[in-house]
C-alpha positions as CSV (number, residue, x, y, z in Angstrom):
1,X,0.0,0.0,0.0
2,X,1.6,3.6,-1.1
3,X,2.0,6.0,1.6
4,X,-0.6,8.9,1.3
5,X,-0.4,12.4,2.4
6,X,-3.3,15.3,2.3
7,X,-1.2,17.4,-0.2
8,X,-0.8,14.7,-2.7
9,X,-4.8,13.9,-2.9
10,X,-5.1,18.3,-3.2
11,X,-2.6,18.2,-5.5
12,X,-4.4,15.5,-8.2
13,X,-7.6,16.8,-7.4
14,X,-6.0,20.9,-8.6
15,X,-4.5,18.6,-11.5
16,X,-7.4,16.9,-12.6
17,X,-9.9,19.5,-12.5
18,X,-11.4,20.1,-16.0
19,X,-12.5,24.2,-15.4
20,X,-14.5,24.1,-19.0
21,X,-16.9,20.8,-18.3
22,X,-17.5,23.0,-14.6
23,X,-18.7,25.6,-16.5
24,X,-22.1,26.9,-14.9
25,X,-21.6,24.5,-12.2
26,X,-22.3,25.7,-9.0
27,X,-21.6,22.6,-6.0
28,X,-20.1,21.9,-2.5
29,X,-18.6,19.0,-2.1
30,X,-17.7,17.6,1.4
31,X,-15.1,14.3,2.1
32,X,-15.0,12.6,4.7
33,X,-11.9,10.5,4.3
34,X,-10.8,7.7,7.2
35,X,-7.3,6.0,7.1
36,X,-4.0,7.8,6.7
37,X,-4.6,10.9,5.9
38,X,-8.1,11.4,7.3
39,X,-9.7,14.1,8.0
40,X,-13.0,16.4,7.0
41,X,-12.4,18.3,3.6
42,X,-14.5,20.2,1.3
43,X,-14.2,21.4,-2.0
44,X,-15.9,23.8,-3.9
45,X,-16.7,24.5,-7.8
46,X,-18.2,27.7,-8.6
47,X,-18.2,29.1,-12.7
48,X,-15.4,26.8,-13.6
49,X,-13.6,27.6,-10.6
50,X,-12.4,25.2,-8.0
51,X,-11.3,25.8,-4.3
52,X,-11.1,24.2,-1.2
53,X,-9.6,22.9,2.2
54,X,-9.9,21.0,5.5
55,X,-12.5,20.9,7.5
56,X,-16.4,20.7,7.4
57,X,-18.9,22.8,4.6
58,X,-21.9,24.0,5.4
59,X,-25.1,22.4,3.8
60,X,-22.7,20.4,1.0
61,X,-24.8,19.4,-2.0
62,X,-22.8,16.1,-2.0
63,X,-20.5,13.9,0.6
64,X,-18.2,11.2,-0.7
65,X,-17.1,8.7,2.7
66,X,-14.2,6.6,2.1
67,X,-10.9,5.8,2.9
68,X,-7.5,7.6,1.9
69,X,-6.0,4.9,-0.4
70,X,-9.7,4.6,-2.4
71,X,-10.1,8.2,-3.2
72,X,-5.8,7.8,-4.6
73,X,-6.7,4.7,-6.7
74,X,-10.1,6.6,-8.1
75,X,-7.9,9.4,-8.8
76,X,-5.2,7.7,-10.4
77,X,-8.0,5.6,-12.4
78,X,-6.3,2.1,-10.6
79,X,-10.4,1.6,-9.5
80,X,-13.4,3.0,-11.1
81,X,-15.9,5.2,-8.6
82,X,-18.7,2.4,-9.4
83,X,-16.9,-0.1,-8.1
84,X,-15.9,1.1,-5.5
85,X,-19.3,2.5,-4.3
86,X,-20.8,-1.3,-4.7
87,X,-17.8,-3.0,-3.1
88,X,-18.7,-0.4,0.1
89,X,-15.2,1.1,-0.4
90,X,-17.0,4.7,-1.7
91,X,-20.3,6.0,0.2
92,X,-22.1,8.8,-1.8
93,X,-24.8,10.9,0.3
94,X,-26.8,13.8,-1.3
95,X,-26.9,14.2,-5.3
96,X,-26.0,11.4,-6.9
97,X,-26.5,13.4,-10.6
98,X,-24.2,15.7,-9.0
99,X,-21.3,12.7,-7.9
100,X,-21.7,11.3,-11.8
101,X,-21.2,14.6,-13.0
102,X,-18.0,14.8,-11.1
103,X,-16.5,11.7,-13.4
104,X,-16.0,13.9,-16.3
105,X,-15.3,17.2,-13.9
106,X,-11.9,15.4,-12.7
107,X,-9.9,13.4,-15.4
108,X,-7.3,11.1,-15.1
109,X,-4.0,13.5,-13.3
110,X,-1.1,11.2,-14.5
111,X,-2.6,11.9,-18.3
Protein backbone atom coordinates (compact mmCIF):
# COMPACT_ATOMS: atom_id res chain seq x y z
CA UNK A 1 0.00 0.00 0.00
CA UNK A 2 1.57 3.61 -1.08
CA UNK A 3 1.95 5.97 1.65
CA UNK A 4 -0.59 8.94 1.26
CA UNK A 5 -0.44 12.43 2.39
CA UNK A 6 -3.31 15.25 2.27
CA UNK A 7 -1.20 17.43 -0.24
CA UNK A 8 -0.80 14.75 -2.71
CA UNK A 9 -4.76 13.91 -2.92
CA UNK A 10 -5.12 18.26 -3.16
CA UNK A 11 -2.63 18.23 -5.53
CA UNK A 12 -4.44 15.52 -8.16
CA UNK A 13 -7.60 16.80 -7.37
CA UNK A 14 -6.04 20.88 -8.61
CA UNK A 15 -4.47 18.61 -11.48
CA UNK A 16 -7.38 16.91 -12.59
CA UNK A 17 -9.92 19.54 -12.48
CA UNK A 18 -11.45 20.12 -15.99
CA UNK A 19 -12.47 24.24 -15.38
CA UNK A 20 -14.48 24.08 -19.00
CA UNK A 21 -16.85 20.83 -18.29
CA UNK A 22 -17.47 23.02 -14.56
CA UNK A 23 -18.70 25.63 -16.48
CA UNK A 24 -22.11 26.86 -14.91
CA UNK A 25 -21.62 24.51 -12.24
CA UNK A 26 -22.34 25.66 -8.97
CA UNK A 27 -21.58 22.64 -5.99
CA UNK A 28 -20.09 21.91 -2.55
CA UNK A 29 -18.57 19.04 -2.06
CA UNK A 30 -17.69 17.56 1.43
CA UNK A 31 -15.07 14.29 2.08
CA UNK A 32 -14.98 12.63 4.73
CA UNK A 33 -11.94 10.50 4.26
CA UNK A 34 -10.82 7.74 7.20
CA UNK A 35 -7.26 6.00 7.11
CA UNK A 36 -3.95 7.81 6.73
CA UNK A 37 -4.59 10.94 5.89
CA UNK A 38 -8.15 11.36 7.27
CA UNK A 39 -9.70 14.06 7.96
CA UNK A 40 -12.97 16.41 7.01
CA UNK A 41 -12.40 18.28 3.64
CA UNK A 42 -14.51 20.22 1.27
CA UNK A 43 -14.24 21.39 -2.01
CA UNK A 44 -15.90 23.78 -3.92
CA UNK A 45 -16.74 24.47 -7.77
CA UNK A 46 -18.20 27.67 -8.57
CA UNK A 47 -18.23 29.14 -12.75
CA UNK A 48 -15.41 26.76 -13.60
CA UNK A 49 -13.63 27.65 -10.57
CA UNK A 50 -12.38 25.24 -7.99
CA UNK A 51 -11.30 25.80 -4.30
CA UNK A 52 -11.11 24.16 -1.23
CA UNK A 53 -9.65 22.94 2.17
CA UNK A 54 -9.92 21.04 5.53
CA UNK A 55 -12.47 20.95 7.53
CA UNK A 56 -16.44 20.74 7.40
CA UNK A 57 -18.94 22.81 4.63
CA UNK A 58 -21.93 24.02 5.36
CA UNK A 59 -25.14 22.41 3.84
CA UNK A 60 -22.75 20.43 1.05
CA UNK A 61 -24.78 19.35 -1.96
CA UNK A 62 -22.82 16.15 -2.00
CA UNK A 63 -20.47 13.86 0.58
CA UNK A 64 -18.24 11.22 -0.67
CA UNK A 65 -17.12 8.74 2.68
CA UNK A 66 -14.16 6.60 2.10
CA UNK A 67 -10.90 5.83 2.93
CA UNK A 68 -7.54 7.62 1.85
CA UNK A 69 -5.98 4.89 -0.35
CA UNK A 70 -9.72 4.55 -2.36
CA UNK A 71 -10.10 8.21 -3.19
CA UNK A 72 -5.82 7.78 -4.62
CA UNK A 73 -6.68 4.72 -6.75
CA UNK A 74 -10.07 6.56 -8.10
CA UNK A 75 -7.89 9.41 -8.76
CA UNK A 76 -5.16 7.70 -10.35
CA UNK A 77 -7.99 5.59 -12.40
CA UNK A 78 -6.32 2.14 -10.64
CA UNK A 79 -10.37 1.65 -9.50
CA UNK A 80 -13.42 2.96 -11.05
CA UNK A 81 -15.86 5.15 -8.61
CA UNK A 82 -18.69 2.42 -9.42
CA UNK A 83 -16.95 -0.08 -8.07
CA UNK A 84 -15.90 1.06 -5.51
CA UNK A 85 -19.34 2.47 -4.28
CA UNK A 86 -20.84 -1.30 -4.71
CA UNK A 87 -17.84 -2.95 -3.12
CA UNK A 88 -18.74 -0.45 0.05
CA UNK A 89 -15.21 1.12 -0.44
CA UNK A 90 -16.95 4.75 -1.72
CA UNK A 91 -20.32 6.02 0.23
CA UNK A 92 -22.05 8.77 -1.79
CA UNK A 93 -24.81 10.94 0.27
CA UNK A 94 -26.82 13.77 -1.29
CA UNK A 95 -26.87 14.20 -5.27
CA UNK A 96 -25.99 11.43 -6.92
CA UNK A 97 -26.48 13.42 -10.63
CA UNK A 98 -24.15 15.72 -8.97
CA UNK A 99 -21.29 12.67 -7.93
CA UNK A 100 -21.74 11.33 -11.85
CA UNK A 101 -21.22 14.65 -13.01
CA UNK A 102 -18.04 14.80 -11.10
CA UNK A 103 -16.53 11.66 -13.36
CA UNK A 104 -16.05 13.89 -16.26
CA UNK A 105 -15.34 17.15 -13.87
CA UNK A 106 -11.93 15.38 -12.70
CA UNK A 107 -9.91 13.40 -15.41
CA UNK A 108 -7.28 11.12 -15.06
CA UNK A 109 -3.97 13.51 -13.26
CA UNK A 110 -1.11 11.23 -14.48
CA UNK A 111 -2.55 11.95 -18.32
Amino acid sequence: MQEIDKNQITQMLLQAFQPEKAAGMKAVIQIELSGNPGGSYYLRIENGRLDGGEGKAEKPHLTLISDAQTILDLLQKKSDPTSAFFQGRLQIKGDMGLAMKLLQVFKNPLG
